[in-house]
Residue frames relative to the residue before (quaternion, step in Angstrom):
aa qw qx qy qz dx dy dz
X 1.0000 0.0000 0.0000 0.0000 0.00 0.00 0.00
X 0.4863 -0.7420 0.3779 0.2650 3.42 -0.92 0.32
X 0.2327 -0.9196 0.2915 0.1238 3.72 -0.36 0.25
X 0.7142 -0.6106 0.0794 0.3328 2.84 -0.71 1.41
X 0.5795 0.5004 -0.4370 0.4721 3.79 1.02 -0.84
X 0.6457 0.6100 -0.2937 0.3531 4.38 1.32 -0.55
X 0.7232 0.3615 0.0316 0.5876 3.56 1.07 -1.04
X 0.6154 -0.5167 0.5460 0.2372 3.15 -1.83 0.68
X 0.1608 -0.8008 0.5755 -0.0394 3.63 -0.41 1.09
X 0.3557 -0.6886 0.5919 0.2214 3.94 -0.90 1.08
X 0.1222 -0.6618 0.7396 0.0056 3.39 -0.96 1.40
X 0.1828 -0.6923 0.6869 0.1248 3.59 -0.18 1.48
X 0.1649 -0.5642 0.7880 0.1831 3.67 -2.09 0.59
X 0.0790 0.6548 -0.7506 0.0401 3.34 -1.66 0.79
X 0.2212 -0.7778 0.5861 0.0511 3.25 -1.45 0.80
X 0.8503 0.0374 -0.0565 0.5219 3.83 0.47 -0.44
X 0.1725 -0.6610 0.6957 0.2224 3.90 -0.53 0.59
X 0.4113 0.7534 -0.4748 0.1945 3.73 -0.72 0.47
X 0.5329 -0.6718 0.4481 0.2528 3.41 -0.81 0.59
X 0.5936 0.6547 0.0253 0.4674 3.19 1.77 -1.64
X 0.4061 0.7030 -0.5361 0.2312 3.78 -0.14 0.54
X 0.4882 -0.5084 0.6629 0.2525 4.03 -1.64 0.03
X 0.4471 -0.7658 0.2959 0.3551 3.17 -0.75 0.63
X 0.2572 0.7148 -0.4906 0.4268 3.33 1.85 0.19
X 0.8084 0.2578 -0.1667 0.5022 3.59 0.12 -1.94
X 0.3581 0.6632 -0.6188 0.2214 3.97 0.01 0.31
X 0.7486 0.5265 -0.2866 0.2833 3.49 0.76 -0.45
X 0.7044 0.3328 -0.1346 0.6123 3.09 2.24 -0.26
X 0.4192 0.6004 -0.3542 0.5817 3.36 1.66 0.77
X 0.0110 -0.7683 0.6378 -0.0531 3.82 -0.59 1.05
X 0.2876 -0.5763 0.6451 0.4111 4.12 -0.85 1.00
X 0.8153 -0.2433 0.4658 0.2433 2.60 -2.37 0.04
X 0.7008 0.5484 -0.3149 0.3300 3.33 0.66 -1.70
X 0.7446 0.4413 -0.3029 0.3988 3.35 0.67 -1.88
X 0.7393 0.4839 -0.3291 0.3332 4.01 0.80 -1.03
X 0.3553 0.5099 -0.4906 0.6108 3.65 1.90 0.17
X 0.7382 0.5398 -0.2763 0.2955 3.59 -0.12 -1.05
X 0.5709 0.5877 -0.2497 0.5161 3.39 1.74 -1.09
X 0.6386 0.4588 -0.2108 0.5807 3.65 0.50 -2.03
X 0.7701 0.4477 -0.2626 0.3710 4.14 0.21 0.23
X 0.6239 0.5411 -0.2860 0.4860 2.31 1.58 -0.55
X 0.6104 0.5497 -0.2508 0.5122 3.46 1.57 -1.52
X 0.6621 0.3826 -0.4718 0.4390 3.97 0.79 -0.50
X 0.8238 0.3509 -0.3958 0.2041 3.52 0.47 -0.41
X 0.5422 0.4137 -0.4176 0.6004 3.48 1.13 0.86
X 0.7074 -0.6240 0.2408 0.2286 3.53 0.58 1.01
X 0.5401 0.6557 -0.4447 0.2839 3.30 0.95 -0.56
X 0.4898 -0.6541 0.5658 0.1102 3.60 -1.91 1.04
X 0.0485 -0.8005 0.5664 0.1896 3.42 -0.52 0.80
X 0.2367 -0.7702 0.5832 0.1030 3.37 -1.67 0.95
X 0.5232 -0.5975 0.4569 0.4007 3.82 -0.97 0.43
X 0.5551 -0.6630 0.2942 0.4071 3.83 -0.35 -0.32
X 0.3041 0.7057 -0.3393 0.5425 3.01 1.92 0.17
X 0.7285 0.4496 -0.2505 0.4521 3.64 0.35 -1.67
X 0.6758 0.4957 -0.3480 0.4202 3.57 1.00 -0.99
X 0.6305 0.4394 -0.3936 0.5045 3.80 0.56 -0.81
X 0.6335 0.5188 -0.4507 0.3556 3.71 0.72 -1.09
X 0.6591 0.4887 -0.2514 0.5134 3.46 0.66 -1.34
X 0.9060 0.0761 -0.3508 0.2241 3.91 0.39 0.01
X 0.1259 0.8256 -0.4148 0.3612 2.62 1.59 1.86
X 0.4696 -0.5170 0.6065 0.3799 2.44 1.35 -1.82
X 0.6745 0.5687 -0.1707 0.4387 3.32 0.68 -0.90
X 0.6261 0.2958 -0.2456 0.6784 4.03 1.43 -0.51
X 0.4643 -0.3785 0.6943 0.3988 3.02 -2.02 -0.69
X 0.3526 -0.6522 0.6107 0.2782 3.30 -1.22 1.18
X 0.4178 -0.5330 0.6181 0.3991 4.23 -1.00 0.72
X 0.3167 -0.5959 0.7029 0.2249 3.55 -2.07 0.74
X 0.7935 0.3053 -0.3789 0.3655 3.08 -0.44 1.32
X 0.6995 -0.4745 0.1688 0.5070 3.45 -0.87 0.82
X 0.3452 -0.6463 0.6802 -0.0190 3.15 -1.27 0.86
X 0.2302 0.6459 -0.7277 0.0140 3.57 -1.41 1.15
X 0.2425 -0.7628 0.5801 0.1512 3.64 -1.20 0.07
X 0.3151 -0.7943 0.5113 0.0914 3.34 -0.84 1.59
X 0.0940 0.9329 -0.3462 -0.0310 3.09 -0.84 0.80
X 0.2720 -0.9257 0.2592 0.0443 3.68 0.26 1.18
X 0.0419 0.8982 -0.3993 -0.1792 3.55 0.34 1.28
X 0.7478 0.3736 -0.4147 0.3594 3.75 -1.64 -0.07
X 0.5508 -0.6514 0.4978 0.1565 3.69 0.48 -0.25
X 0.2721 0.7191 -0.5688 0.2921 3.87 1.07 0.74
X 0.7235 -0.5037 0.3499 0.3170 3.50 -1.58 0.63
X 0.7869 0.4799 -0.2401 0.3048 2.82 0.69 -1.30
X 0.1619 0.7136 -0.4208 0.5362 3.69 1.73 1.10
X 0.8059 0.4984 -0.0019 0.3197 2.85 0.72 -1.15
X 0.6327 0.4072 -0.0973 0.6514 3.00 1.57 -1.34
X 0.7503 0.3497 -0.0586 0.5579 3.80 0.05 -1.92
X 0.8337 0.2612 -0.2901 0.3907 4.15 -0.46 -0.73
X 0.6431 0.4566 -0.5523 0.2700 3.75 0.66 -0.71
X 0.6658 0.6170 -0.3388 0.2474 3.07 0.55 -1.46
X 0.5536 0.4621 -0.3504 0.5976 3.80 0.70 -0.48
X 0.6516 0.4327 -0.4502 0.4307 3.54 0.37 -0.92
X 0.5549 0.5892 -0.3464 0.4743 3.87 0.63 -1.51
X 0.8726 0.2790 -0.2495 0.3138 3.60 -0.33 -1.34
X 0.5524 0.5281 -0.3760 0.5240 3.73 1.45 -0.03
X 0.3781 -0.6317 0.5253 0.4267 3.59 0.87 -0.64
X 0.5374 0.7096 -0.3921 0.2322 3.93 0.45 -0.04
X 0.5623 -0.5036 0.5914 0.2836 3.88 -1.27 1.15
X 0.2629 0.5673 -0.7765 -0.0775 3.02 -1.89 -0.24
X 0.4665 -0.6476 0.5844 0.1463 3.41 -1.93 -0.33
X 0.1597 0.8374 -0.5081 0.1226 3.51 0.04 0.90
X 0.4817 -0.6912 0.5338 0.0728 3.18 -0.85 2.48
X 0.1137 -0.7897 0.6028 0.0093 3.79 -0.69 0.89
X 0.1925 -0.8024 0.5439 0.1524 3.65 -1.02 0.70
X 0.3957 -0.8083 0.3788 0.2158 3.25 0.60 1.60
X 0.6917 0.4344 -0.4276 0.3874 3.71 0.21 -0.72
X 0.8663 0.3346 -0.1617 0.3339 3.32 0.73 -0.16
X 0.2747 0.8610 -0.2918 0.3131 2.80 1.83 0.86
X 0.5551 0.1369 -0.3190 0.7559 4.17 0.05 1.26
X 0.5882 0.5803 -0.4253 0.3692 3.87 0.26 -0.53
X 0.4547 -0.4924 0.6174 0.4118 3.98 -1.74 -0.49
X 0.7294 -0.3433 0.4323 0.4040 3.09 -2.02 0.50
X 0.2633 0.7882 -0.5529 -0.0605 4.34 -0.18 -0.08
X 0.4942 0.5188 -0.5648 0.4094 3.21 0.94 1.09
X 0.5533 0.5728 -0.3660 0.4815 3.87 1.29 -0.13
X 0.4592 0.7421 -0.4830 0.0716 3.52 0.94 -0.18
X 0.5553 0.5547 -0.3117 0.5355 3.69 1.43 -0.54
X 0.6496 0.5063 -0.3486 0.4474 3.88 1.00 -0.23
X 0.3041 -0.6984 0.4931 0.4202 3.26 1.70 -0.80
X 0.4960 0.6524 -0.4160 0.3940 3.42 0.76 1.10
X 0.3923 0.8058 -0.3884 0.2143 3.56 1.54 -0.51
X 0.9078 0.0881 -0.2543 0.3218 3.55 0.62 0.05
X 0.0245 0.8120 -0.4906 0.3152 2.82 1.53 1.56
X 0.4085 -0.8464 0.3055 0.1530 4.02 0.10 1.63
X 0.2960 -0.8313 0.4517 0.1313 3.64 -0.47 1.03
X 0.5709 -0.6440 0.3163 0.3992 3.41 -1.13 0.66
X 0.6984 -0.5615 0.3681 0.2479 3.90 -1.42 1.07
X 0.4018 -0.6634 0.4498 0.4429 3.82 -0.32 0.13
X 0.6357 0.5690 -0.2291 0.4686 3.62 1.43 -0.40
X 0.6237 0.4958 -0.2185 0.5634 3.15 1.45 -0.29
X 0.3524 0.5682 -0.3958 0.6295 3.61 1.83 -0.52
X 0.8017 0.4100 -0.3113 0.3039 3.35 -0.49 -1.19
X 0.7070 0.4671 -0.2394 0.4739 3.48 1.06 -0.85
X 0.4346 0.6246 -0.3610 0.5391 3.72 1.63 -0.18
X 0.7523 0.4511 -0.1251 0.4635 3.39 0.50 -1.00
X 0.7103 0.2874 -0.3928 0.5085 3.40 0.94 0.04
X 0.7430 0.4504 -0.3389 0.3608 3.26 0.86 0.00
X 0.6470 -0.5754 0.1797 0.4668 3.14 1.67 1.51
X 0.7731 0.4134 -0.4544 0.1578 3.48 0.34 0.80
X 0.6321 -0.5830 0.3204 0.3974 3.41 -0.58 0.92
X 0.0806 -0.7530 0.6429 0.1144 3.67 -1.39 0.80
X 0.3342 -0.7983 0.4977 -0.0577 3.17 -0.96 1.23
X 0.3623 -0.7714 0.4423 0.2792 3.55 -0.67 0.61
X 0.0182 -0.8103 0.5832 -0.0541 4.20 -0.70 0.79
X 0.5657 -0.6893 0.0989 0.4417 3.46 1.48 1.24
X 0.7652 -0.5162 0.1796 0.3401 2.87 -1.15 0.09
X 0.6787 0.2560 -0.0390 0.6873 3.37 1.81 -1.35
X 0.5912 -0.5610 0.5360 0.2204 3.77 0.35 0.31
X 0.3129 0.7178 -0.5221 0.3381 4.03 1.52 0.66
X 0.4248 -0.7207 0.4581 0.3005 2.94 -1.06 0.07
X 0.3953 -0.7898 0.3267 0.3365 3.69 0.24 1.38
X 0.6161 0.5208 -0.3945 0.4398 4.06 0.73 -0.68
X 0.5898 0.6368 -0.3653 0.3363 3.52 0.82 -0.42
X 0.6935 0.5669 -0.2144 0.3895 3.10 1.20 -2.14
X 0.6246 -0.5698 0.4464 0.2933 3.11 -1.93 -0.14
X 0.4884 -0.6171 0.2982 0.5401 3.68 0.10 0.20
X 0.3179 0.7847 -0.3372 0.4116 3.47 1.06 0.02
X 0.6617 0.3049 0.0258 0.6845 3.11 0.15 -2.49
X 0.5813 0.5148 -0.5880 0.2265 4.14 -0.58 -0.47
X 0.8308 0.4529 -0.1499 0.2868 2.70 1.08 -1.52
X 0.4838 0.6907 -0.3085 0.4400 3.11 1.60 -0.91
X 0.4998 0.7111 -0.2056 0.4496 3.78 1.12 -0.94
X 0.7750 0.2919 -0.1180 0.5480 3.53 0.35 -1.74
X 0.6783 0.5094 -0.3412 0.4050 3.39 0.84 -1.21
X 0.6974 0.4786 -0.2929 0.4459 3.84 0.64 -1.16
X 0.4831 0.5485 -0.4343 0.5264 3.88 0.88 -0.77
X 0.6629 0.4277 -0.3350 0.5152 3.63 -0.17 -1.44
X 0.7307 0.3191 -0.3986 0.4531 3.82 -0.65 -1.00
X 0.7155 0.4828 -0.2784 0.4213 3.91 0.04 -0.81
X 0.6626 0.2846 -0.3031 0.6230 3.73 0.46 -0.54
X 0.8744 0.1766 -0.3313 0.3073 3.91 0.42 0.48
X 0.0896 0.7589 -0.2613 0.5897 2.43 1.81 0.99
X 0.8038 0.3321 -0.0051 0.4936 3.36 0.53 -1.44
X 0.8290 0.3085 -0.0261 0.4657 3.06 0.63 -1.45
X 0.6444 -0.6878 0.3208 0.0936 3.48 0.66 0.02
X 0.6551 0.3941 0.0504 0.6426 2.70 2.13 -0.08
X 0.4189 -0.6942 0.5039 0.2978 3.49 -1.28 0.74
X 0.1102 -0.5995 0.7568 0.2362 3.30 -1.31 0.85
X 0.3718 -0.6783 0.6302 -0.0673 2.46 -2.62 1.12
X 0.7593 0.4503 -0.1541 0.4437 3.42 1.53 -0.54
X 0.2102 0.8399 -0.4802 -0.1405 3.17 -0.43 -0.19
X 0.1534 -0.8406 0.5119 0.0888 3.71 -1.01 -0.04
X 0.4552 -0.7834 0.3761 0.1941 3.39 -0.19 1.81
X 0.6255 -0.6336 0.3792 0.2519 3.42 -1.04 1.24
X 0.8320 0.1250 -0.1140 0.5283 3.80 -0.65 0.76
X 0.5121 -0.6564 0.2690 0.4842 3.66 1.50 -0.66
X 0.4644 0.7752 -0.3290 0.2742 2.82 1.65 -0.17
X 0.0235 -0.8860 0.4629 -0.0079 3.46 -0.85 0.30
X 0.0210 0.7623 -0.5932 -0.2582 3.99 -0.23 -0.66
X 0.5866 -0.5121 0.3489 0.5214 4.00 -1.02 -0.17
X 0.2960 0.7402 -0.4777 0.3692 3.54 1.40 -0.42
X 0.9226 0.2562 0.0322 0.2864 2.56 -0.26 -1.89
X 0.3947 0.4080 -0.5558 0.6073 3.77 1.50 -0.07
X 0.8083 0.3383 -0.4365 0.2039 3.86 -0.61 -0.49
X 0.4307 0.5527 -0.4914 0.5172 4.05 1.59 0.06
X 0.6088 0.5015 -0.4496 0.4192 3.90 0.81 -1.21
X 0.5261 0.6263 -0.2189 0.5320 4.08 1.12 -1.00
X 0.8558 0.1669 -0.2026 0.4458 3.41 0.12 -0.67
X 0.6733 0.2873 -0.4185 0.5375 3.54 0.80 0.37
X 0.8521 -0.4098 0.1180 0.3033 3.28 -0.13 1.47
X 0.7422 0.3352 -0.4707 0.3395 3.81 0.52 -0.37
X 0.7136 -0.5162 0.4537 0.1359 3.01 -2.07 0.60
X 0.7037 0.0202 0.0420 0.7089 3.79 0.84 -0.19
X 0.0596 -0.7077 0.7031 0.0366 3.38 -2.10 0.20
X 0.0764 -0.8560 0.4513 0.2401 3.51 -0.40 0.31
X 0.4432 -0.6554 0.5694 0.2230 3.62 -1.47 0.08
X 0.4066 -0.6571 0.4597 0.4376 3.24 -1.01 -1.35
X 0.1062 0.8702 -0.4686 0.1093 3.33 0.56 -0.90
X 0.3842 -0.8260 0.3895 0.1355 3.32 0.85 0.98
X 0.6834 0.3973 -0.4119 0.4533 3.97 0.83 0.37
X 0.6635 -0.4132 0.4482 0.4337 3.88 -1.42 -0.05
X 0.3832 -0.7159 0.5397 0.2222 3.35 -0.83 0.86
X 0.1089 -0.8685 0.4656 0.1305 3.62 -0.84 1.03
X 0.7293 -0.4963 0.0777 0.4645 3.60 -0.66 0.68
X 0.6386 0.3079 -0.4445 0.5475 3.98 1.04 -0.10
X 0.1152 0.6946 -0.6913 0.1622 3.94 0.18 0.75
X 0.5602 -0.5430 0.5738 0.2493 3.19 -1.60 0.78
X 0.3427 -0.6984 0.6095 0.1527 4.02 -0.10 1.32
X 0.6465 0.1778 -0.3005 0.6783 4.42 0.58 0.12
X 0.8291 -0.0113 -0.2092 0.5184 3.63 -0.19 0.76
X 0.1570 -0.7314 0.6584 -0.0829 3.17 -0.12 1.94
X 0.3804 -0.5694 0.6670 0.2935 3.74 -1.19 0.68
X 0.0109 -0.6973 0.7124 -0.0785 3.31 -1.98 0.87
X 0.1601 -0.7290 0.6514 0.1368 3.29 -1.14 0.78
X 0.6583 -0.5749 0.4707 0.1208 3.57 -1.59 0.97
X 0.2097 -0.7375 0.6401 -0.0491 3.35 -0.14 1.24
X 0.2496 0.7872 -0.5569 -0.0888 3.59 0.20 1.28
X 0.6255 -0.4093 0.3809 0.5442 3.74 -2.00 -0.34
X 0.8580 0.1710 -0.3760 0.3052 2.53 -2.01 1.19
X 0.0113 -0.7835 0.4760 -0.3992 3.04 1.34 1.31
X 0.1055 0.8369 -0.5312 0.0793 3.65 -0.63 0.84
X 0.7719 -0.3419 0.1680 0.5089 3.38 -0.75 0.41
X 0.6939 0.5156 -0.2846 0.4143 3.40 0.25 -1.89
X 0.7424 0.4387 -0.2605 0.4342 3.56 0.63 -1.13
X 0.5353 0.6744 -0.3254 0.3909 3.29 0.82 -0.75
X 0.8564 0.2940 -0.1261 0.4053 3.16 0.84 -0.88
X 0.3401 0.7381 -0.3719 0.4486 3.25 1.88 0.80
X 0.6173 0.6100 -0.1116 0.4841 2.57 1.27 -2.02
X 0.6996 0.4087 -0.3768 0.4490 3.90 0.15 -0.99
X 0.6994 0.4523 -0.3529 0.4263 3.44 0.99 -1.10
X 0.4372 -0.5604 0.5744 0.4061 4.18 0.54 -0.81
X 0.5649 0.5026 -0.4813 0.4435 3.27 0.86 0.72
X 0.4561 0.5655 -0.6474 0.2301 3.61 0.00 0.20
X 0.5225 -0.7641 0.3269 0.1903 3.05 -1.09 0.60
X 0.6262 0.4188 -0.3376 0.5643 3.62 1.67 -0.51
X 0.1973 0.8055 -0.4038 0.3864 4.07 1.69 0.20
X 0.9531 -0.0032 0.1125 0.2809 2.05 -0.25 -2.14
X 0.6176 0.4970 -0.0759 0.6049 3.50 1.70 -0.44
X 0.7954 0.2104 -0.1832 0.5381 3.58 -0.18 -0.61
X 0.5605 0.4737 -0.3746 0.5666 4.63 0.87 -0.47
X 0.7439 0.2908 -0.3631 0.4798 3.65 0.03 -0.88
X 0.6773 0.2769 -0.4828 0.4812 4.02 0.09 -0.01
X 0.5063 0.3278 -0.5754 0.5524 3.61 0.43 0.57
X 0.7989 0.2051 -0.4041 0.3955 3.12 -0.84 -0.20
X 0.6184 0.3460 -0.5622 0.4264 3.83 0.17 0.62
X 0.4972 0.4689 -0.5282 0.5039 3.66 1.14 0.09
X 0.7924 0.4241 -0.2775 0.3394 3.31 0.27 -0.73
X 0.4973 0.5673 -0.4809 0.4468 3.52 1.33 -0.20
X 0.6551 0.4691 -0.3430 0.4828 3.66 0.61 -1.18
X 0.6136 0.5793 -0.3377 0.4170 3.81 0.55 -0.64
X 0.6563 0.5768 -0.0263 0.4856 3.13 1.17 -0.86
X 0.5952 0.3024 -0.3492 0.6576 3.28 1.14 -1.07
X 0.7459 0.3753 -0.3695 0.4078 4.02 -0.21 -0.83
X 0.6087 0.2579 -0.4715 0.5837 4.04 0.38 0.39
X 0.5453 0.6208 -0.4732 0.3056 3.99 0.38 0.63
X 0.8193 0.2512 -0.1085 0.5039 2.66 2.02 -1.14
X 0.3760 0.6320 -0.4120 0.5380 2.98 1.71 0.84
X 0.7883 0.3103 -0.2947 0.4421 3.26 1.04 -0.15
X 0.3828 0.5907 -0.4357 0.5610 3.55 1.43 0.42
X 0.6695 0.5937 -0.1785 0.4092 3.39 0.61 -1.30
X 0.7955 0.2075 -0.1611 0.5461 3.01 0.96 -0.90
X 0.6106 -0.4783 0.4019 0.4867 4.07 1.05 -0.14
X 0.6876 0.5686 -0.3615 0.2704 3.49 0.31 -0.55
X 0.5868 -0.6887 0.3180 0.2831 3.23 -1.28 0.69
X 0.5427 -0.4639 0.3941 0.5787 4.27 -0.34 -0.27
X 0.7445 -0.4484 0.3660 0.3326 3.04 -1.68 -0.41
């Protein structure tokens, strides 16, 4: 089998297990049913799941790479229902993942979604952190407020990455090492502040499979969206879905430029980001 430090490796991104979503957040809301259906799907074609930690370790050098496919689950902002709906399945498959928490709002409700009509969509418990973590999965840092870091001043960017980190070890007892930039956004600025306050990797999105010279502070990730089904499912692991890889990444270069000209419309004009 090949190994994981050799080959492009699916860094899946998920964000809510829930039944329950606005139609705004439906696209980042998976049921229960389909992400049971997923994690079954990955045990019965063999594949090993790593935290995102194990991957960089393993293409350091520094792990044993696992013989056999390899995917990595990852879970941003840190909602309850991580807690409730995804471990179990994770627990009863035996499988790792990585889940990016936004400390300031930890026991607390999503209250960056409040314009989505999501604001009190419930977040995971600091006691319930602790119990994540013993059951082998990796916590990550996904700032403190859920800002968007390209927006901020270098000031506030940092304050963000730097205050997340202290607070989630703080709590927990432990170094965090990951982290994973709100919305995907990023600038080099700001991947090198995520670098200089201590963590070891960061991810993005970039819709494609991350391959073994990936950028370890801007890990590629593909979008595990709701109503994900089998057939797709197995596009996605491969980098072949088609709205992945093709039809998401020319949005988001429309939207980067969109983005870069309401940055300076709002500098221009005093006003804060989004």
């Amino acid at each position: 089998m090949a190994q994981a430090r050799g080959y492009r490796v699916p860094i899946l991104m998920y964000h809510s297990v829930s039944e329950k979503a606005v139609r705004r957040f439906r696209p980042y809301a998976l049921s229960p049913a389909l992400f049971a259906a997923q994690m079954d799907y990955l045990r019965q074609r063999g594949y090993a799941t790593l935290t995102i930690s194990d991957l960089v370790r393993s293409r350091s050098g520094l792990a044993e790479s696992p013989r056999a496919p390899a995917v990595v689950l990852t879970f941003d902002d840190g909602y309850a229902d991580f807690y409730t709906e995804a471990l179990p399945v994770l627990r009863r498959y035996g499988f790792v993942a990585t889940l990016f928490v936004t400390s300031g709002d930890v026991g607390g409700t999503s209250t960056w979604l409040e314009r989505e009509g999501e604001g009190q969509r419930p977040m995971v418990a600091w006691w319930q952190l602790r119990e994540i973590l013993s059951a082998g999965v990796e916590v990550g840092g996904h700032t403190s407020t859920h800002r968007a870091l390209d927006w901020l001043s270098p000031a506030e960017a940092r304050e963000e990455i730097m205050r997340c980190k202290e607070e989630l070890e703080a709590q927990l007892g432990r170094s965090i090492s990951s982290f994973a930039y709100p919305y995907g956004y990023y600038t080099h600025a700001v991947r090198d502040m995520v670098q200089a306050a201590g963590y070891t990797s960061a991810c993005a999105v970039r819709h494609r499979l991350s391959p073994p010279h990936d950028d370890t502070f801007a890990m590629a990730r593909l979008l595990v969206a709701g109503g994900t089904g089998a057939p797709r499912f197995a596009r996605v692991l491969t980098g072949r879905d088609l709205v992945a890889t093709v039809l998401r990444p020319a949005h988001d270069v429309a939207w980067g430029r969109y983005r870069s000209v309401a940055f300076l419309a709002t500098k221009l004009l005093g006003r804060t980001g989004p």
